[in-house]
C-alpha positions as CSV (number, residue, x, y, z in Angstrom):
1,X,30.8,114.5,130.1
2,X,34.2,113.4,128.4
3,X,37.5,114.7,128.9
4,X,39.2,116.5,126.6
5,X,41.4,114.0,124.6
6,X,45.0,114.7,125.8
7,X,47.2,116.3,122.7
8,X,50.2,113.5,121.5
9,X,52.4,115.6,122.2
10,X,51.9,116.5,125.9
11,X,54.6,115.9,128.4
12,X,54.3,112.4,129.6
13,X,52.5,111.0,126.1
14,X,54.1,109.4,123.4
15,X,54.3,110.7,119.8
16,X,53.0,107.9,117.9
17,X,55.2,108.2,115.4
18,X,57.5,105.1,116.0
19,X,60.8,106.7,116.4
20,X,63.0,104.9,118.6
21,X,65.0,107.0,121.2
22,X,68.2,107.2,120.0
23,X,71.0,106.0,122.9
24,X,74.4,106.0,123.3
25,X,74.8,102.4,122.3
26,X,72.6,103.1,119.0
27,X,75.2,106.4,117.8
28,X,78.1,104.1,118.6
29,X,76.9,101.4,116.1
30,X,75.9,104.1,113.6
31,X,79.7,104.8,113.5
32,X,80.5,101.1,113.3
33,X,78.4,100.4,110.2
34,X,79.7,103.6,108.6
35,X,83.1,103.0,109.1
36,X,82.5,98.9,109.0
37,X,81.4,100.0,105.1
38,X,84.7,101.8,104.5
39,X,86.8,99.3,104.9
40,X,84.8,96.8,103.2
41,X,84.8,99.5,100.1
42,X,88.2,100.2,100.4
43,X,87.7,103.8,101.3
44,X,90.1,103.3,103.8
45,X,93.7,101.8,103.1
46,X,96.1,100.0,104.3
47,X,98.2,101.5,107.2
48,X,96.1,104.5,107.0
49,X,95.4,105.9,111.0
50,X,91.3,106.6,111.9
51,X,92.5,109.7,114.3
52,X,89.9,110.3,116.8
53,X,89.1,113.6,116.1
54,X,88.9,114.0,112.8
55,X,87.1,110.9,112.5
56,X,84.4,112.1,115.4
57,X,83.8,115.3,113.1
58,X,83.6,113.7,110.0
59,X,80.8,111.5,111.2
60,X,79.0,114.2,113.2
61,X,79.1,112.1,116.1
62,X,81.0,112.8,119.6
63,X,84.1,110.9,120.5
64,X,83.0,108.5,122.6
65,X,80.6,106.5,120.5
66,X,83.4,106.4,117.5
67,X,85.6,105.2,120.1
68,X,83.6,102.5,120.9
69,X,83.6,101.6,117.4
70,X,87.2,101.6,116.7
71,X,87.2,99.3,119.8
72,X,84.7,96.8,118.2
73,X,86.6,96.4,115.3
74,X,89.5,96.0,117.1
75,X,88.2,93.3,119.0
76,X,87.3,91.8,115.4
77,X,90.9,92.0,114.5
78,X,89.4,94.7,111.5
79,X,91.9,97.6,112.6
80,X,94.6,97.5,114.7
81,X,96.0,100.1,117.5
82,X,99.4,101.2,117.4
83,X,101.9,102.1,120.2
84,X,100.0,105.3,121.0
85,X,96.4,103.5,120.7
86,X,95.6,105.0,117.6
87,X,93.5,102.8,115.1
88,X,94.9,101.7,112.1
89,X,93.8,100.1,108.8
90,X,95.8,96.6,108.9
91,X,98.5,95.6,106.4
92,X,97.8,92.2,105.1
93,X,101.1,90.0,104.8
94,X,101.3,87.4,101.1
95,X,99.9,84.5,103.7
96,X,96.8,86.2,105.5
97,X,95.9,87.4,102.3
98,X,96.2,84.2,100.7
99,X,94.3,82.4,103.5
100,X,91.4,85.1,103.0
101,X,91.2,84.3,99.4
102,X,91.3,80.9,99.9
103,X,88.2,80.6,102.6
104,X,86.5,83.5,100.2
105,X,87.0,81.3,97.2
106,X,85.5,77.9,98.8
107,X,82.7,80.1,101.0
108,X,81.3,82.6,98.4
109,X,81.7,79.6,95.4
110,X,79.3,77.7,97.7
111,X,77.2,80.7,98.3
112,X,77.1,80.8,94.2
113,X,76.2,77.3,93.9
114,X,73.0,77.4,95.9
115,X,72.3,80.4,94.4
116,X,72.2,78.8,91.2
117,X,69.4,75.9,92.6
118,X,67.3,78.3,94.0
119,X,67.8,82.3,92.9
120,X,64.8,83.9,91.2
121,X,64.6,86.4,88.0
122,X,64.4,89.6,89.9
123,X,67.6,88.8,91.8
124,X,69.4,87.8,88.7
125,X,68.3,90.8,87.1
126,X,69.9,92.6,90.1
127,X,72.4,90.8,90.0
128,X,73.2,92.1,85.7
129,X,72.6,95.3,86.7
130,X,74.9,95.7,89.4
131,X,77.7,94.1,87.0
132,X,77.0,96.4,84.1
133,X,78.0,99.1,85.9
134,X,81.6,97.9,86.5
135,X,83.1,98.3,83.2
136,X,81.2,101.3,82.6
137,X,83.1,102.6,85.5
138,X,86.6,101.1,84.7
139,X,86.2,103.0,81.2
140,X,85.4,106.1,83.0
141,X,88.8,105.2,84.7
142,X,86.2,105.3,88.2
143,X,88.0,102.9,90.0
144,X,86.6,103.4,93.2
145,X,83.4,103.5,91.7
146,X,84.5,100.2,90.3
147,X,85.2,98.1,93.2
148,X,82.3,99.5,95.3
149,X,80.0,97.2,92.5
150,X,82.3,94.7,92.8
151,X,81.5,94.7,96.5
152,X,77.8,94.8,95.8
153,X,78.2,92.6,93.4
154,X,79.8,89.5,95.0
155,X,77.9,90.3,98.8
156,X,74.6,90.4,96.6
157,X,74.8,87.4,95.2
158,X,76.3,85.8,98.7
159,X,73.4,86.8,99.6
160,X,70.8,85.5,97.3
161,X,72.5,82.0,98.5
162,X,70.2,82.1,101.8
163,X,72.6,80.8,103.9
164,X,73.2,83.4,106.9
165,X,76.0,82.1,108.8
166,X,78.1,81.8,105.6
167,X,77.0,85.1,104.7
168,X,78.2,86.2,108.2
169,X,81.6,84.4,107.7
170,X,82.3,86.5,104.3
171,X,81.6,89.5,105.2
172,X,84.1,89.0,107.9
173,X,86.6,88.1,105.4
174,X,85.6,91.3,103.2
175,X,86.4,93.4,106.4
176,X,90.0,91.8,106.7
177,X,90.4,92.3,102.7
178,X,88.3,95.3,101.6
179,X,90.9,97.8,102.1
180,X,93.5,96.3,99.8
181,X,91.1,95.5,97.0
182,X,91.7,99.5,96.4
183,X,94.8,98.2,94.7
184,X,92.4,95.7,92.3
185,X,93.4,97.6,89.5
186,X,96.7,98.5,89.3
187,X,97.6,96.4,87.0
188,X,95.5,97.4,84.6
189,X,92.1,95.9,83.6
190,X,92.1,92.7,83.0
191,X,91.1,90.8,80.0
192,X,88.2,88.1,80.2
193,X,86.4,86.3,77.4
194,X,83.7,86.3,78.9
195,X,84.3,88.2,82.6
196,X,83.6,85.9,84.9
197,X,80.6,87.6,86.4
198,X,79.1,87.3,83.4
199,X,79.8,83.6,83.4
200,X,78.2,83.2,87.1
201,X,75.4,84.9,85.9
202,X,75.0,82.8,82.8
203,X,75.1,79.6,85.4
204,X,72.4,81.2,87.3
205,X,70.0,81.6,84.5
206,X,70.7,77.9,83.5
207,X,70.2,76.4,87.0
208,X,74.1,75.4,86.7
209,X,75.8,74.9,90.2
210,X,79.1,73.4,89.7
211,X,79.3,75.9,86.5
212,X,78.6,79.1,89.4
213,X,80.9,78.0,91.4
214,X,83.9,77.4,89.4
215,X,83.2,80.9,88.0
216,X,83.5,82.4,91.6
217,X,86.8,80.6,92.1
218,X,88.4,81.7,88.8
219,X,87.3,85.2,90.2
220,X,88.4,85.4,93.1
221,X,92.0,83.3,92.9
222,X,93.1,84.8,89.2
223,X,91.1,88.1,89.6
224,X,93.4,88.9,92.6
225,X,96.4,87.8,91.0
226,X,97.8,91.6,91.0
227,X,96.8,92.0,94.9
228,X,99.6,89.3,95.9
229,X,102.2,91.0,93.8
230,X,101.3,94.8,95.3
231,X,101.8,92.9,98.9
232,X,105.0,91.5,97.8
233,X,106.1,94.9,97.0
234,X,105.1,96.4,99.6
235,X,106.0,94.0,102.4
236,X,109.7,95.4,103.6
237,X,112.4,92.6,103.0
């Protein structure tokens, strides 16, 4: 005679639902992706403080794993602590920003010329899509909205490149930039004949390299024209 089949959820058996037990280490990187994402977004700015706190309860987490987050990024030179150990959103000078447009220039304008050899129409497609929405936001006057697809946009198509360490390297770089790029726009909008996402994209659909990645560069190093002049002003004599 059998035994009766022990129920799944009897103390000592497994659920068999494949949920992983959730740990301390595993909350404390749930707040480093979240707030990781912020400041590649620009939802956090320059010189703003990430109180403790406030931070904890916005998340929903306890203090200690968003403290250990702070700490990563710390440790990746993405915030900063102040005199009282409070993390804040750095303030990039006119030569670290230059620096990080300079590397993002050469690294995603390589990532866009192997796109180009080997990117497929589904990816491309993304890739329109993702871009059609930014000046459909800048009309709107969204211009949060606005630089979260330009975000997308550009780590998309790093992406589609295949090349993982370079990938790792720019994100870095979007880390130390993100939270300026909130100031993308004041300026204005600027005019392009065509923009030149649409001219990467174009150089994907014809297989064009060289043509994808001088696109990038004229994006990056002439987009951000206005970012060097908002530093300028508001670096203190």
């Amino acid at each position: 005679m059998s035994s009766r089949p022990q129920a799944a959820d009897e103390p000592g058996e497994p659920s068999g639902t494949g949920f992983s037990r959730i740990t301390k280490e595993s909350l404390s990187d749930r707040a480093y992706q979240e707030i990781r994402s912020a400041l590649m977004r620009s939802r956090l700015r320059p010189g703003q403080k990430l109180q403790l706190r406030p931070l904890s309860a916005e998340l929903g987490l306890s203090a200690t794993p968003v403290r250990e987050a702070l700490l990563r990024l710390v440790s990746e030179q993405a915030l900063e602590l102040d005199e009282r150990g409070t993390a804040v959103v750095p303030r990039l000078d006119r030569a670290r920003l230059q620096e990080v447009r300079d590397l993002r220039a050469e690294l995603e304008g390589k990532s866009a010329a192997r796109a180009a050899e080997i990117a497929d129409p589904a990816e491309i497609a993304r890739l329109e899509e993702i871009h059609a929405g930014i000046p459909a936001a800048l009309a709107e006057e969204r211009f949060q909205r606005a630089v979260e697809l330009n975000e997308r946009f550009h780590l998309e198509l790093c992406a589609m490149g295949r090349l993982p360490i370079l990938f790792q390297f720019v994100t870095t770089l979007w880390l130390r930039c993100g939270p300026i790029l909130s100031h993308l726009y004041d300026d204005g909008v600027m005019e392009w004949d065509p923009h030149p996402h649409v001219r990467i994209i174009e150089a994907l659909h014809r297989r064009d390299p060289e043509a994808a990645r001088a696109a990038m560069r004229q994006d990056i190093i002439e987009g951000g024209s206005g970012l060097l002049r908002y530093v300028d002003e508001a670096t203190p004599p």
